[in-house]
C-alpha positions as CSV (number, residue, x, y, z in Angstrom):
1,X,98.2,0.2,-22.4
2,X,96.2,-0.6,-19.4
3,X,94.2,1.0,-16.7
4,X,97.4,1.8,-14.2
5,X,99.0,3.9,-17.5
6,X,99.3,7.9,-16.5
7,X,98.8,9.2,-20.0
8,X,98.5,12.9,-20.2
9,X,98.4,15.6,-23.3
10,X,99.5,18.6,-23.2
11,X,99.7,21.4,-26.3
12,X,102.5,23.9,-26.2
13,X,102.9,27.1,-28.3
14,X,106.4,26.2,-29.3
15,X,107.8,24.0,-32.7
16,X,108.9,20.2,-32.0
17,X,112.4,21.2,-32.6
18,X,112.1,23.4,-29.3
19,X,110.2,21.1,-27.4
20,X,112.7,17.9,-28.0
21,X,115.7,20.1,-26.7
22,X,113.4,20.6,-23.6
23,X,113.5,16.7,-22.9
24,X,116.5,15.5,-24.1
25,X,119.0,18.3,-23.1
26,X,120.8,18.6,-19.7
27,X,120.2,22.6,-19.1
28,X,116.7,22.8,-20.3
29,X,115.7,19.4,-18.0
30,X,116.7,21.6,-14.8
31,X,114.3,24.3,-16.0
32,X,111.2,22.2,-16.2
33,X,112.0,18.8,-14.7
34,X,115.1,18.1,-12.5
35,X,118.8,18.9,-13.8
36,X,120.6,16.2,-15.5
37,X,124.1,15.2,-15.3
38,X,123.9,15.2,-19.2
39,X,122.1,15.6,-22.3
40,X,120.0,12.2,-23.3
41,X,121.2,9.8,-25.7
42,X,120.4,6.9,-27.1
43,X,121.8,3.7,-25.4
44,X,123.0,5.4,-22.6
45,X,122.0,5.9,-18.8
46,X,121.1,9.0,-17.8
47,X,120.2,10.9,-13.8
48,X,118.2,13.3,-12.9
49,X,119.0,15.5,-9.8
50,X,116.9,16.9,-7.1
51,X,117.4,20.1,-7.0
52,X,116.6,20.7,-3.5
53,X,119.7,21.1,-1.5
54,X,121.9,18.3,-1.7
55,X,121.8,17.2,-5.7
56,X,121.1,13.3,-5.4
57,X,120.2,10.9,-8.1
58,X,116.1,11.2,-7.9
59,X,115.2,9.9,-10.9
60,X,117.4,7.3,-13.3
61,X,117.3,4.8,-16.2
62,X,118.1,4.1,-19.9
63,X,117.0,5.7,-22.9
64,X,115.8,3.5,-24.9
65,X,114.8,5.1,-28.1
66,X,115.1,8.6,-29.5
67,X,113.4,9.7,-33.1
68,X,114.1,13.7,-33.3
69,X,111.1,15.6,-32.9
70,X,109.2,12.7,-33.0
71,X,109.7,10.1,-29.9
72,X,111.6,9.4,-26.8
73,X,111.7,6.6,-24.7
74,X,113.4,5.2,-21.6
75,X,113.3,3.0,-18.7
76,X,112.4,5.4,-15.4
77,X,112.9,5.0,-11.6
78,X,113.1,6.8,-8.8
79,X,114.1,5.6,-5.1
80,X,110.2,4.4,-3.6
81,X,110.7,1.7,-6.4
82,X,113.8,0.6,-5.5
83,X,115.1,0.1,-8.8
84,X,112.3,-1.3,-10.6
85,X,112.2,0.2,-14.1
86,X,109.4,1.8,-15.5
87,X,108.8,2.9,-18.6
88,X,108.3,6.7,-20.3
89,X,107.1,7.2,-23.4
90,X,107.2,11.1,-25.0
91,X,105.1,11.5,-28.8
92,X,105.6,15.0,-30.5
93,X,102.9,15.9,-33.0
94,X,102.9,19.4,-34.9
95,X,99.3,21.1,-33.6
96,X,97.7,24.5,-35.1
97,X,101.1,25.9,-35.2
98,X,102.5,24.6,-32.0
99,X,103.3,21.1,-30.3
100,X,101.0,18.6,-28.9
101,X,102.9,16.6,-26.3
102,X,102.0,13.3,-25.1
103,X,103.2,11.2,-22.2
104,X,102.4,7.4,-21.5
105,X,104.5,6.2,-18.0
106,X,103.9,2.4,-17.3
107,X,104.4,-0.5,-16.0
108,X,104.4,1.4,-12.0
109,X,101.7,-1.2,-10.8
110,X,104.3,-3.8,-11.4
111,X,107.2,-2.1,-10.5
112,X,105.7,-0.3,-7.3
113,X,103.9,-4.1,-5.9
114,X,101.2,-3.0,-2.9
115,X,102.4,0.7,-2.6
116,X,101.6,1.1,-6.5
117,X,98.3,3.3,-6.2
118,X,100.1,5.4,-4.0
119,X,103.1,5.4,-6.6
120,X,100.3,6.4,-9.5
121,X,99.0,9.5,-7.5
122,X,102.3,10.4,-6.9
123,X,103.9,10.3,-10.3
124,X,100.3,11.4,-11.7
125,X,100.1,14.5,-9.6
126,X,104.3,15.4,-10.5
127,X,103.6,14.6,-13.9
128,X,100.9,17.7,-13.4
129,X,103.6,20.3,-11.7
130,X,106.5,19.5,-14.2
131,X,103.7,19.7,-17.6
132,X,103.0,23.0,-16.3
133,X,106.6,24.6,-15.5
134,X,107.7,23.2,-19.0
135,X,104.4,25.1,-20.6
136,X,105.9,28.3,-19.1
137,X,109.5,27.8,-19.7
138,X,108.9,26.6,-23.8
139,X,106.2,29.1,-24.6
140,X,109.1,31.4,-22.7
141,X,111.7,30.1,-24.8
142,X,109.8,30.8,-28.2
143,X,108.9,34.5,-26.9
144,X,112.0,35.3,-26.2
């Protein structure tokens, strides 16, 4: 890991279990993230949608690796990058009853060239806005 790495924790009053359906399944993606066209799996591509109006690809890649409850990883870009992959990086830890949910997202300095600390606030800053809809909508989902 380096300094251009957006790493961020975040602790969520919700089981692993609950949490890994909120990143790997296609409905509970559109509640906290962008809607996919399907549920993540291993090997496969997968898009995400931008909701706002017209439903284009926004965000793509490749999952690379999924361990239930434990990791997920996959290649990540969106169109500013032009197709350069990234890489995201999800570690679920039990915590005090809960989830403690950590995100590493690199490699956008060499993906994103002379635009990439504008790419880093960017992604840093909608990292911020999606953590905090997916505390409401799991914390939600174990209420419930």
């Amino acid at each position: 890991m380096n300094a251009t790495t957006i790493t961020k924790t975040i602790f969520l009053d919700a089981p692993r279990e609950v949490v890994w359906d909120f990143l790997t399944k296609k409905d509970k993606l559109a509640r906290w993230f962008h809607p996919a066209e399907q549920d993540l799996k291993e090997g496969a591509d997968y898009t995400l949608l931008d909701q706002r109006g017209n439903m284009s690809r926004i965000c793509w890649g490749t999952v690379l690796e999924m361990r239930p409850f434990e990791s997920l990883v996959y290649t990540f870009t969106v169109k500013p990058l032009n197709g350069a992959m990234t890489t995201v990086r999800w570690r679920l830890q039990d915590a005090a009853g809960g989830t403690q949910l950590t995100l590493s997202h690199e490699g956008i300095e060499q993906a994103a060239g002379e635009a990439a600390f504008a790419m880093l606030s960017a992604l840093d800053s909608g990292w911020d806005e999606h953590f905090g809809r997916l505390r409401k909508e799991a914390t939600a989902r174990v209420d419930a």
